[in-house]
C-alpha positions as CSV (number, residue, x, y, z in Angstrom):
1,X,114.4,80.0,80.9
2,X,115.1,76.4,82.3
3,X,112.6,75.6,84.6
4,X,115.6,73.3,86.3
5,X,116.3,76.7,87.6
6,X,113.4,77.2,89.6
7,X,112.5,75.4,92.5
8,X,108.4,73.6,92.2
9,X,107.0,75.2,95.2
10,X,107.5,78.2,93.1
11,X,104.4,76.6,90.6
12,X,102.6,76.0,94.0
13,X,102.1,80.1,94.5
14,X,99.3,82.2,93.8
15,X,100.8,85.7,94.7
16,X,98.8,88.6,96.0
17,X,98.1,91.6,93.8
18,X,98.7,95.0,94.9
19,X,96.1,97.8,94.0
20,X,97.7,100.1,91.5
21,X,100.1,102.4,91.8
22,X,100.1,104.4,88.5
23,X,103.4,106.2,87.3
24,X,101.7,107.8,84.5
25,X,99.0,109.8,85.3
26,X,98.0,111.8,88.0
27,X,95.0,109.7,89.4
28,X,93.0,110.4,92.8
29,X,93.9,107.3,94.4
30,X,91.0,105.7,96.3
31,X,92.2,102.2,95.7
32,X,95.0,101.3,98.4
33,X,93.3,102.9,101.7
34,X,96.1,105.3,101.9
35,X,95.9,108.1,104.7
36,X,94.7,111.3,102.7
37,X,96.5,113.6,105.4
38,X,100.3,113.7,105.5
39,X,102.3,112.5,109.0
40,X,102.5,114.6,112.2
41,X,104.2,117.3,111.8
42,X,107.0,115.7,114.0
43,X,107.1,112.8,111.5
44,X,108.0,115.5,108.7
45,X,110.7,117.6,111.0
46,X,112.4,114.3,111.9
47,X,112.6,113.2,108.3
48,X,114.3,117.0,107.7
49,X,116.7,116.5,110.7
50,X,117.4,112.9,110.5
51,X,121.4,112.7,111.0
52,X,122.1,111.2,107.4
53,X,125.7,109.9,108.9
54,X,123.5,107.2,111.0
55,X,122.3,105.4,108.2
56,X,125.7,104.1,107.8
57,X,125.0,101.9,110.7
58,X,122.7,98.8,111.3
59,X,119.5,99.2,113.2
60,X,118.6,98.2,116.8
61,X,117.5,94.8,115.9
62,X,115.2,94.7,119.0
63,X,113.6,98.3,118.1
64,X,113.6,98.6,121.7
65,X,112.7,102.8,121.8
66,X,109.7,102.4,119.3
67,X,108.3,98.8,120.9
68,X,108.4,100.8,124.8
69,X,106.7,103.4,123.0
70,X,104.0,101.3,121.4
71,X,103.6,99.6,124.9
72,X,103.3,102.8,126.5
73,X,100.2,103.7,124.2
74,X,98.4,100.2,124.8
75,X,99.1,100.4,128.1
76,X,101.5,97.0,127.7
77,X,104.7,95.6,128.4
78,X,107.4,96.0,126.0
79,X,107.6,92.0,126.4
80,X,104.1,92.3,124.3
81,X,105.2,93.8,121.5
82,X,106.2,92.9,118.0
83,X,107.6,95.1,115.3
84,X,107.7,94.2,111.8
85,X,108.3,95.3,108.3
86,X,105.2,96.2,107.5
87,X,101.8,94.7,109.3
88,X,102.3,92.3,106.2
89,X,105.6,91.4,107.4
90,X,104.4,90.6,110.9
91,X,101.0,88.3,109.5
92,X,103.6,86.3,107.6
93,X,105.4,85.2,110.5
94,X,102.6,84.8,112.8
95,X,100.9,82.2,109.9
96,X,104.5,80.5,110.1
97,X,105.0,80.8,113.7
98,X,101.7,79.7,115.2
99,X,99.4,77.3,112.2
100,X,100.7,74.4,112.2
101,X,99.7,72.3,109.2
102,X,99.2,69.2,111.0
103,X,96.3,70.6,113.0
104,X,94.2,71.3,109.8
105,X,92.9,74.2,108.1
106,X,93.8,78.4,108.7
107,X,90.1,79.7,109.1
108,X,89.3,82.8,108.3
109,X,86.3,84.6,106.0
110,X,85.0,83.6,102.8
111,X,85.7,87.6,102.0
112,X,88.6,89.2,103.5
113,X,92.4,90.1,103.2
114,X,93.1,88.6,100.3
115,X,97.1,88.3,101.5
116,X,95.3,85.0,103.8
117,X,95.1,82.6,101.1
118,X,99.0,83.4,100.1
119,X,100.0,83.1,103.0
120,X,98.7,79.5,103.4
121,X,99.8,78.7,99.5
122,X,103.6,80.0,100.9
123,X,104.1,77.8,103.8
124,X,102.2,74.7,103.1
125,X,98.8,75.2,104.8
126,X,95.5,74.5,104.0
127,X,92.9,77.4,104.3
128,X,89.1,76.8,104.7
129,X,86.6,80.1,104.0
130,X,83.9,80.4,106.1
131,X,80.9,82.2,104.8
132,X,79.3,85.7,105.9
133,X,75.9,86.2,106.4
134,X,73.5,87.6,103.8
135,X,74.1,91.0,105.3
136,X,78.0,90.5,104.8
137,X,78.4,90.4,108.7
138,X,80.8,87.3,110.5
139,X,79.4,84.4,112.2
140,X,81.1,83.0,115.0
141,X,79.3,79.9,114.7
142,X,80.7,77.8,112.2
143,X,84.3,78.7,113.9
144,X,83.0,77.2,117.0
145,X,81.9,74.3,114.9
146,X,85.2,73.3,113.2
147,X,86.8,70.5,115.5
148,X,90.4,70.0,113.4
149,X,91.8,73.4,112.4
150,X,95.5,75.2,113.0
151,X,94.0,78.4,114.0
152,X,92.1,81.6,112.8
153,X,92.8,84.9,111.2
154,X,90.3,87.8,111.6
155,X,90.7,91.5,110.4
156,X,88.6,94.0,112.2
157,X,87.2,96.0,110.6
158,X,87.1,93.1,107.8
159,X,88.1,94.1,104.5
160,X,86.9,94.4,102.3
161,X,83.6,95.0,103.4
162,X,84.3,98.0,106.6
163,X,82.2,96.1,108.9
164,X,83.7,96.3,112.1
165,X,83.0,93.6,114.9
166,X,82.3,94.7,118.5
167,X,84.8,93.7,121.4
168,X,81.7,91.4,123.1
169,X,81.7,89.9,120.3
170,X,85.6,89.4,119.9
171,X,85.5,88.4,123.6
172,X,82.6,86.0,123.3
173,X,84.1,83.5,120.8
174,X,87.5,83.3,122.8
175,X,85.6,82.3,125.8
176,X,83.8,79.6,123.9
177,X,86.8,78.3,121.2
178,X,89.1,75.3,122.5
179,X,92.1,78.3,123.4
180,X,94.6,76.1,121.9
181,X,94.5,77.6,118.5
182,X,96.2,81.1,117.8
183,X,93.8,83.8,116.7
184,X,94.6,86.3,114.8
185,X,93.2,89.9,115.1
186,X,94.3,92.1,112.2
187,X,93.2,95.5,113.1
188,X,94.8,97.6,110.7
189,X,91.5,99.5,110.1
190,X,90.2,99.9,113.9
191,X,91.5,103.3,114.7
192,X,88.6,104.6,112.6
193,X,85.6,103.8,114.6
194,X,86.2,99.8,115.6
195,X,87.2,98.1,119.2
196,X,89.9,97.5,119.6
197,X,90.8,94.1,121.5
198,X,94.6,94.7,122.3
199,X,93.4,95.1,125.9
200,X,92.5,91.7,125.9
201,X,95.8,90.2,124.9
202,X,97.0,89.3,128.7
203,X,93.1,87.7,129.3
204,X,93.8,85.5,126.5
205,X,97.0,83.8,125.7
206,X,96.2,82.3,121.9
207,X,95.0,86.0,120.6
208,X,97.8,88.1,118.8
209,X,96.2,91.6,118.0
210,X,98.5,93.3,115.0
211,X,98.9,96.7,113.5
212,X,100.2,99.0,111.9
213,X,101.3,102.4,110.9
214,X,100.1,102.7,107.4
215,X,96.9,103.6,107.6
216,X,96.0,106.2,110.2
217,X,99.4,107.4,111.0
218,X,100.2,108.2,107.5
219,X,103.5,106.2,107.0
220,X,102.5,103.8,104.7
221,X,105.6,104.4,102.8
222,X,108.1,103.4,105.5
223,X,106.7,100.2,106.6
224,X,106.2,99.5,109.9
225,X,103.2,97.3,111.7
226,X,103.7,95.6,115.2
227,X,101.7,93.0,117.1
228,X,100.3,92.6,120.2
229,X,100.3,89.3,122.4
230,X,101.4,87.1,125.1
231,X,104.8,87.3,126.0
232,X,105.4,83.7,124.4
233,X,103.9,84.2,121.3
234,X,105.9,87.5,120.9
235,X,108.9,85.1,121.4
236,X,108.0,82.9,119.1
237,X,107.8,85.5,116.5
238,X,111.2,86.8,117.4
239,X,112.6,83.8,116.5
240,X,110.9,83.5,113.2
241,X,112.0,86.9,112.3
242,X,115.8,86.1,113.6
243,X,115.4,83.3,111.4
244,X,114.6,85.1,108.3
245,X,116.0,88.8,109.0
246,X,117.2,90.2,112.3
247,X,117.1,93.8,111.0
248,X,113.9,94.8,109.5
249,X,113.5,98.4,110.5
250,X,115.8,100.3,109.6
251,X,117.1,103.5,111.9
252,X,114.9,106.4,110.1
253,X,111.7,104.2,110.0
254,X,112.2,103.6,113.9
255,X,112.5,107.0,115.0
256,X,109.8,108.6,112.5
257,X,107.4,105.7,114.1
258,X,108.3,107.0,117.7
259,X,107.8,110.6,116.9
260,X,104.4,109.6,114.9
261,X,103.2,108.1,118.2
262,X,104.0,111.4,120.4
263,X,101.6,113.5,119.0
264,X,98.3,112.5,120.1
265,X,96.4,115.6,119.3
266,X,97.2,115.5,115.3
267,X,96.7,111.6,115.7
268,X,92.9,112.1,116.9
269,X,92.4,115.2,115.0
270,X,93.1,113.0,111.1
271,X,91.1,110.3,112.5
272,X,87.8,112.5,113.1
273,X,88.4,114.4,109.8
274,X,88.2,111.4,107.6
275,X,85.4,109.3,110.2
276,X,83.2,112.6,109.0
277,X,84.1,113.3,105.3
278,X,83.4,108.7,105.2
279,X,79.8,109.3,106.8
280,X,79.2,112.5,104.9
281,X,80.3,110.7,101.3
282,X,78.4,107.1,102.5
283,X,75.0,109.4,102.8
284,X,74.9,110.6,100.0
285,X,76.1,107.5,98.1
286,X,73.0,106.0,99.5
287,X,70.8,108.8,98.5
288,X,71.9,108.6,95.1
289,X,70.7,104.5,95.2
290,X,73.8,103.0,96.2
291,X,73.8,100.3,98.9
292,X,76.6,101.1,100.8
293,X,77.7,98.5,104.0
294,X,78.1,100.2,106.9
295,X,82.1,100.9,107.4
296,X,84.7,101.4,110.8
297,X,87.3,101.8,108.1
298,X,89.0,104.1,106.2
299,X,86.9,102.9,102.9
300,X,83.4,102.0,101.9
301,X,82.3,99.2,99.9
302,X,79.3,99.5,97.6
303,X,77.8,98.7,94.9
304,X,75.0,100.7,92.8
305,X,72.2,97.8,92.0
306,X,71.9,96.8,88.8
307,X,75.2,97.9,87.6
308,X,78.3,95.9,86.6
309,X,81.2,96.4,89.2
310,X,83.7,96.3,86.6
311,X,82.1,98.6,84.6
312,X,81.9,101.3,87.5
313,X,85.3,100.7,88.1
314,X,86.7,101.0,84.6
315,X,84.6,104.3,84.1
316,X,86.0,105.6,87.2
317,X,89.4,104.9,85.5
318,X,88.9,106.6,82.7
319,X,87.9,109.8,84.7
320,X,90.9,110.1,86.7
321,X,89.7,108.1,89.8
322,X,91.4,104.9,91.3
323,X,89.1,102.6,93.0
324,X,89.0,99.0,93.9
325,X,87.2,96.1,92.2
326,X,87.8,92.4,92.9
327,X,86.7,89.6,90.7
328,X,85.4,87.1,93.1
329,X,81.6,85.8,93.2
330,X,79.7,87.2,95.5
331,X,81.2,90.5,95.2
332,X,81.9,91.4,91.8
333,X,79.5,94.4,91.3
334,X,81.1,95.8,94.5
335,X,83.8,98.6,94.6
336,X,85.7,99.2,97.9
337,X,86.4,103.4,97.8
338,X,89.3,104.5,100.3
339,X,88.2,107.9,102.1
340,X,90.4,110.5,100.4
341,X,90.6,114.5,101.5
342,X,87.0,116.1,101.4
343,X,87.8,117.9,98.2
344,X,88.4,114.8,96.6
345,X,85.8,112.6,97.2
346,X,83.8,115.5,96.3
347,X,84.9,114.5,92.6
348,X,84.1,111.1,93.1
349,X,80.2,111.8,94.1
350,X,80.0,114.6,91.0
351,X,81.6,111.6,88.7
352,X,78.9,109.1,89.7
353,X,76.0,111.3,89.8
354,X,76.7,111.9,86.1
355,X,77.2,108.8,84.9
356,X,73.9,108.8,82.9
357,X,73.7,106.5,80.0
358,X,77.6,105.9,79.9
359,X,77.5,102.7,81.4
């Protein structure tokens, strides 16, 4: 091809890679943190009794039914909420609405969402990793130490590591930072045992709590994540996405999304079921010498001492079990194992306790 053809911030890009989603063979997926459990079953008479005729017409571009929902369950103001495309969607436009490259460097951890860093490489900003503890844990400190950056981006529970940081602590650092800096709270995970700070969004201005429904309200496949924030930064956001795409849910994604959030009781019910089978799979991970972090996610990440990461994952492969392994220092003998149904993360423990000599 002519490269004349293609513009050069296209050579600029590192993109982000997707965990795999194999058309081949019949896998037990652990590797994308996908909700075991199907929707509520609202979610599933709603898609059966959708009135296909509507699709012929555009969405409300405001989502205005689903975003006085989501208010309703925080116990907000429509006026602060954001929906987006996805909770993908949604960081994109916050990174673009709210870090400025002038200011200095995103922060956020030296291992997290790996999205972060593509983020920065699309729209022109510089990123700066700050480093865990020994114990994999954040440190506020060396936030509180940078005196030039554009803002910081946070998921709790981080990922990949499940560790989930407490609201005191959430609280703390906002009190102490400058407040003139957008932080970003990306709580996809937090419904499974973390804080979550979206009650502190009208306390503090700067801090933009997101979401989203992938995760534990099944709908990964139609979606849809939202933010939380000050009525100016939702603004802001409003304009990015008029700027790029006023319609970004369409009309069966909104109304799935407002029935997923009426059914509390299934909601809670999911939630407990995989906090329990997680515990019950983490202990005996452990007991079988694994060092497993302790997790507020839907996933654990562990590693079994002394044995290649890469290796683990490409024998788990070859048994019929997705997991996730990333290549970065630090982390490499690691795998990060989403919480599927109790039947099959009983396959996963009776794989690795028969590994034997195979590795």
């Amino acid at each position: 091809m002519n490269t004349e053809l293609i513009s050069s911030r296209v050579g600029k890009l590192t993109p982000y890679t997707p965990g795999e989603q194999p058309q081949h063979r019949n896998y037990i997926k652990l590797n994308t943190n996908e909700n075991p459990y199907p929707p509520a079953p609202a979610v599933i008479a709603g898609c059966a009794a959708y009135p296909a005729e509507d699709l012929r017409l555009y969405p409300d571009p405001a989502s205005t039914e689903l975003r006085e929902k989501i208010a309703h369950w925080y116990g907000r103001s429509p006026e602060e909420v954001f929906v987006g495309n996805g909770s993908d969607e949604v960081l994109s436009f916050a990174f673009y609405g709210f870090f400025d490259p002038a200011h200095g460097p995103v922060l956020f951890p030296e291992h997290t969402y790996s999205f972060y860093p593509v983020y920065c490489s699309y729209y022109g900003l510089e990123s700066r990793r700050i480093a865990l503890t020994p114990d994999f844990s954040v440190d506020f400190r060396p936030y509180l130490e940078k005196k030039e950056y554009a803002g910081t981006a946070l998921p709790n529970p981080n990922a990949p590591t499940g560790i989930a940081i407490s609201r005191k602590e959430i609280r703390d650092f906002l009190e102490k930072s400058r407040g003139d800096r957008v932080m970003i709270l990306d709580e996809a995970y937090v419904d499974f045992g973390a804080e979550s700070c979206s009650s502190l969004v009208d306390r503090y201005p700067n801090l933009l709590v997101v979401h989203t429904f992938s995760k534990s309200r099944s709908l990964a496949g139609i979606r849809i994540g939202f933010a939380l924030g000050d009525p100016g930064l939702i603004r802001t956001l409003e304009t990015v996405k008029d700027s790029f795409n006023s319609y970004p849910l369409d009309r069966l994604s909104q109304r799935l999304a407002v029935l997923a959030l009426e059914d509390r009781e299934y909601f809670e019910a999911s939630l407990e079921r995989i906090v329990s089978t997680r515990e019950s799979t983490a202990r005996e991970m452990r007991r079988l010498g694994w060092q497993v972090l302790p997790s507020g996610a839907n996933f654990l990440f562990a590693r079994l001492p002394g044995t290649d990461g890469e290796k683990l994952y490409a024998f788990l492969k070859n048994e019929g079990i997705l997991v996730r392994h990333f290549k970065q220092e630090g982390i490499s003998d690691f795998l990060r194992i989403s919480i599927g149904t109790e039947e099959e993360m009983g396959v996963f423990l009776e794989k690795i306790r028969n590994t034997g000599g195979e590795l």
